[in-house]
C-alpha positions as CSV (number, residue, x, y, z in Angstrom):
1,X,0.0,0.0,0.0
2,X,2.8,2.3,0.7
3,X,4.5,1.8,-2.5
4,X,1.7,2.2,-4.5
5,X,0.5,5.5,-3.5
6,X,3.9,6.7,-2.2
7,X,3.2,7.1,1.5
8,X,5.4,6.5,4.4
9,X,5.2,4.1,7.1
10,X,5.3,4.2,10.8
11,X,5.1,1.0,13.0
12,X,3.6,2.1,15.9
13,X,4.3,0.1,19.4
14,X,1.9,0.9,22.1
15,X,3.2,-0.9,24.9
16,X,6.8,1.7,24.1
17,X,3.9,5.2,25.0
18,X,4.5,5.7,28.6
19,X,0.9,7.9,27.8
20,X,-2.2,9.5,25.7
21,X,-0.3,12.7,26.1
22,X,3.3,11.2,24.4
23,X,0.8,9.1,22.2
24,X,-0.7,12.9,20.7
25,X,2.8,14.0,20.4
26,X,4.0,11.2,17.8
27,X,0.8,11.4,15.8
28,X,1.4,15.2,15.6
29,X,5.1,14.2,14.2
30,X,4.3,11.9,11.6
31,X,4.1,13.3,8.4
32,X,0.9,14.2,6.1
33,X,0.5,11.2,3.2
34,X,1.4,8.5,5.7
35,X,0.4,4.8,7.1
36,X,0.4,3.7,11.0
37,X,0.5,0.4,11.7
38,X,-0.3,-0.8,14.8
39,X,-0.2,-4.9,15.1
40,X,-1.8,-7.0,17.4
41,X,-4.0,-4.4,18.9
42,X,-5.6,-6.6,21.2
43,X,-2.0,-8.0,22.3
44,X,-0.3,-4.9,22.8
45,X,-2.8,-2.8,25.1
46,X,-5.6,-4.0,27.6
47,X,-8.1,-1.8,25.8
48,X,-11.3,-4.4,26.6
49,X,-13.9,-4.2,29.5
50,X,-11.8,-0.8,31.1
51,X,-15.4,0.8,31.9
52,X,-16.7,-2.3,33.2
53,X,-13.1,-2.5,35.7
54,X,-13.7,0.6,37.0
55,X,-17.6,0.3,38.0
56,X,-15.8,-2.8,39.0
57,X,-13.3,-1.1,41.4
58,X,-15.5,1.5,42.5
59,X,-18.1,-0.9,43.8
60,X,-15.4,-3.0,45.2
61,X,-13.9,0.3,47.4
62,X,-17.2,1.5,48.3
63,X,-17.8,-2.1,50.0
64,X,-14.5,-2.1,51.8
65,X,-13.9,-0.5,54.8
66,X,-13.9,3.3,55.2
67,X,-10.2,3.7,56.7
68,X,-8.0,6.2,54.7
69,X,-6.2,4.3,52.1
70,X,-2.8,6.3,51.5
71,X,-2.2,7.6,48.1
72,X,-0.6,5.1,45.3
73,X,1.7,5.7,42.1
74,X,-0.1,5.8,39.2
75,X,2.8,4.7,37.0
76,X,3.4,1.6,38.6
77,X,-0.3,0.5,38.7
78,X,-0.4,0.3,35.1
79,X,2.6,-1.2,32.6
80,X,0.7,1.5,29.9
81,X,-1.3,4.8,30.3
82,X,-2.6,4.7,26.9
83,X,-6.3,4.6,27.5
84,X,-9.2,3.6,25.2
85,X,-10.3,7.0,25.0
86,X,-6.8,8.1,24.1
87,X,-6.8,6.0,21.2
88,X,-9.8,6.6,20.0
89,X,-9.0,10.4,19.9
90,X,-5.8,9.0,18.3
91,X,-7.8,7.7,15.5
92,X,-10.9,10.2,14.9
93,X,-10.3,12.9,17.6
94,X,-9.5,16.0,17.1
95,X,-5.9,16.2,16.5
96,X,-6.7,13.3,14.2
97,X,-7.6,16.1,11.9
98,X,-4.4,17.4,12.2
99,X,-1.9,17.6,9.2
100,X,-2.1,15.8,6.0
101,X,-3.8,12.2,4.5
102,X,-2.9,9.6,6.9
103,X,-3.7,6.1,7.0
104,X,-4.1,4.0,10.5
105,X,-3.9,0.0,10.0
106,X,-4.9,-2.3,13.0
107,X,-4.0,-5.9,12.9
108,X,-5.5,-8.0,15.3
109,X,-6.3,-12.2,15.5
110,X,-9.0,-11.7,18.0
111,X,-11.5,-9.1,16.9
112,X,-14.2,-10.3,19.3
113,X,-11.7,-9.2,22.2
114,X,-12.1,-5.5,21.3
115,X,-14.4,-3.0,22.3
116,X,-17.3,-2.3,20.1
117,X,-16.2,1.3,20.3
118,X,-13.1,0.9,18.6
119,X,-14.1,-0.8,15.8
120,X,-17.4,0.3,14.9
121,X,-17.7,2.1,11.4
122,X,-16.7,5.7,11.0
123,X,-13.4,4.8,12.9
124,X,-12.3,1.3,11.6
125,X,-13.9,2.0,8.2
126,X,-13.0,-1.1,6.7
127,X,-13.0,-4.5,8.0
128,X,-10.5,-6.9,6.0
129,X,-10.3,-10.5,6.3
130,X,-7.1,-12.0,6.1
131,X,-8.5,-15.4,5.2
132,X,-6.9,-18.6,3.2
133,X,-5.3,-18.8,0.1
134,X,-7.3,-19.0,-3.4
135,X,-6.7,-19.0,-7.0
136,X,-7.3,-15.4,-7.0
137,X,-4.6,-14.4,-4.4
138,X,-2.5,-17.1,-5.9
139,X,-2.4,-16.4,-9.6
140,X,-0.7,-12.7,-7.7
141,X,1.7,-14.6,-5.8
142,X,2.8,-16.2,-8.9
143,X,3.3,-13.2,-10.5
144,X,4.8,-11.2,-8.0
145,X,7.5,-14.1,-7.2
146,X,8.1,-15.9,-9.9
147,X,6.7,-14.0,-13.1
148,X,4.3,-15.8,-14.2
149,X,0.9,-15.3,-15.4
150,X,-0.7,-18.5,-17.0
151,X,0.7,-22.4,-17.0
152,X,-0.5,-25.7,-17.2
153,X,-1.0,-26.5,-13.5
154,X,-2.9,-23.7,-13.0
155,X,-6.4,-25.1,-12.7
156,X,-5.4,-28.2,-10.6
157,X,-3.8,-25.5,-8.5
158,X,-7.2,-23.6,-8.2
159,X,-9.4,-27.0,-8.1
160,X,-6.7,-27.8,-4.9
161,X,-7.3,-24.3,-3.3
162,X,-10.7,-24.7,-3.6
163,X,-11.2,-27.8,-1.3
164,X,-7.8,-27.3,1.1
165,X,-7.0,-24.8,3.3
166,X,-3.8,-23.4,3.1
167,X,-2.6,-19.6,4.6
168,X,-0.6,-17.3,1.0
169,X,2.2,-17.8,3.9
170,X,2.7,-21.2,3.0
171,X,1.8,-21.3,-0.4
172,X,4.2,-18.6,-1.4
173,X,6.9,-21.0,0.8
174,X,6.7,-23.1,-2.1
175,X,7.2,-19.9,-4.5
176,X,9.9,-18.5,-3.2
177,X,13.1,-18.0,-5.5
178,X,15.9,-20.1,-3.1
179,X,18.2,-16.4,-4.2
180,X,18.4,-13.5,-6.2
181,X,21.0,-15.2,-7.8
182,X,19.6,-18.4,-8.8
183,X,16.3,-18.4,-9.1
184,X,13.6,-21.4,-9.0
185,X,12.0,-23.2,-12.0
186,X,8.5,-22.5,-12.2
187,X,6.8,-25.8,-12.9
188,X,9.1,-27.1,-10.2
189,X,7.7,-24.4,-8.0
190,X,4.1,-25.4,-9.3
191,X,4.5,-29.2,-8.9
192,X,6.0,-28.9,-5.5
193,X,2.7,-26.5,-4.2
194,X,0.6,-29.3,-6.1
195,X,2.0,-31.8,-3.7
196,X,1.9,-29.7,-0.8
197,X,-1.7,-28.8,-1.3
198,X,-2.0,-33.0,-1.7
199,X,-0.6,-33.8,1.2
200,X,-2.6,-30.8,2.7
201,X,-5.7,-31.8,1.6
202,X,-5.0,-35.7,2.9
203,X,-3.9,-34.2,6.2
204,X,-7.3,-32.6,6.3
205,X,-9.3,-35.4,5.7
206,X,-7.5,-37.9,7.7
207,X,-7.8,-34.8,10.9
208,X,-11.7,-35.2,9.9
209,X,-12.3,-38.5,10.4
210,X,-10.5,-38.6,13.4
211,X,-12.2,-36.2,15.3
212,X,-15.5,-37.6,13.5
213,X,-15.0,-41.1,15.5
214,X,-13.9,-39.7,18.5
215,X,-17.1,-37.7,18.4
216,X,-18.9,-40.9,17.4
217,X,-17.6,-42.7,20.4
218,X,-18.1,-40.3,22.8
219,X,-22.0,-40.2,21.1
220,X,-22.2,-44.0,21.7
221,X,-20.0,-43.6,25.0
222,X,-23.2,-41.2,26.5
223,X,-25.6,-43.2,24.7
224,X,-24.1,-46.6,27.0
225,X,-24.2,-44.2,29.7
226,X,-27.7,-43.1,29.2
227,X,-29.0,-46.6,28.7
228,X,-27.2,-47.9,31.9
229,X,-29.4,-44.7,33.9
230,X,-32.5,-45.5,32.1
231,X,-32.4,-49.5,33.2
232,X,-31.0,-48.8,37.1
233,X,-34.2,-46.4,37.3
234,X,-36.7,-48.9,35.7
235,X,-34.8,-51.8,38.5
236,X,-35.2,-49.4,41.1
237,X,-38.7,-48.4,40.3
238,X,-39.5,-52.3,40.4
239,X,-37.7,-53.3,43.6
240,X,-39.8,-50.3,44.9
241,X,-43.1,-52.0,43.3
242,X,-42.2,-55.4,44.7
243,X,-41.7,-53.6,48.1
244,X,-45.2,-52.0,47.8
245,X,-46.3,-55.0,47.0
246,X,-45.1,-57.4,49.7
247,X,-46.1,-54.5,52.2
248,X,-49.5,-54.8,51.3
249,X,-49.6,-58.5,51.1
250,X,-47.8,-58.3,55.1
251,X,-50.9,-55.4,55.6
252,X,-53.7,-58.0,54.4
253,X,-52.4,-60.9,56.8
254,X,-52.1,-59.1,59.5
255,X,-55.6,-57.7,59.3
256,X,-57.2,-61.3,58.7
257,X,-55.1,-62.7,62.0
């Protein structure tokens, strides 16, 4: 993205801000026409559930005793003062309109762990999937690493893609020149992904069928177990009938002595 529209980059580490006040100053220094990347939001700040802590912590002091609590350090109750609200003023605050065309990227495996706040539209505007590999994304990582555009492998490459699930990480492993210098042959590039995708694919399967009999046989396993309650309640219901039973039988004797 920064090569094709010219921009610079800036690789942004949150847990390195000491504060929101240090985190305005470095958006204020980065140049107009630029790209912020922050990876792994939800690794490198705890920015989930803070309003819910501190109702939290408030209900939790107004419970305790009422003796005067002597006053603590800030900075060392917290490894980060970057706050949620600081960040989102980082991103569509008011010094956000500061300065040129800038454009903020967050990475993040666990989207579900941030707050709705953060990535609702108008600040996160677009949500992008990183998902696996398919012809589409392939036929690019052909071209951008080994030059090509059409060959005889392609469609059992794509038919392959379609039915396994492989990340462009490790399909571009098997597309990767081994140097500048000497550089890979194509349709040995091409075969080897074939056979990786193979083995991939019977890797899959073979996962599948395996956690399909172990969920079988714990089916049957509480099926067994069921059955067993079912007939221990029907033998205790008759012992309890027989009982009865012989209790009234003692009842009728004694009353014809």
């Amino acid at each position: 993205m920064a090569n094709f529209l010219d921009y610079d980059v800036y690789d942004l580490e949150l847990t390195a801000v000491k504060n929101n006040t240090e985190l305005r100053k470095l958006f204020i220094e980065t140049t107009g026409k630029s790209i912020i990347v922050i990876e792994d939001i939800d690794c490198s700040v705890d920015l989930t559930g803070k309003r819910k802590d501190t109702k939290a912590e408030k209900k939790a002091d107004a419970d305790s005793d009422d003796k005067p609590k002597l006053p603590t350090d800030p900075d060392k109750e917290d490894g980060t003062k970057v706050t949620l609200s600081g960040l989102l003023n980082f991103i569509d605050g008011l010094w956000s309109a500061c300065g040129g065309e800038r454009i903020i990227i967050f990475t993040t495996n666990h989207k579900d762990k941030l707050d709705p706040a953060l990535i609702r539209r108008g600040r996160m505007d677009r949500h992008i999937e990183m998902s696996y590999c398919r012809f589409r994304a392939f036929k690019v990582l052909a071209k951008n690493y080994l030059d090509v555009k059409e060959h005889e492998l392609f469609g059992q490459i794509a038919q392959l893609l379609e039915e396994t699930d492989m990340s462009p990480a490790d399909v571009a492993e098997n597309l990767m020149p081994m140097s500048k210098k000497k550089k890979r042959d194509a349709n040995a590039c091409f075969e080897g992904l074939v056979e990786a995708l193979k083995q991939a694919k019977e890797e899959a399967a073979a996962k599948a069928l395996a956690e399909a009999a172990k969920a079988k046989e714990k089916a049957e396993a509480e099926a067994k177990e069921a059955k067993e309650k079912d007939k221990a309640a029907a033998e205790a219901t008759e012992n309890r009938e027989r009982q009865r039973e012989g209790q009234q039988d003692e009842q009728r004797r004694n009353q014809g002595r």
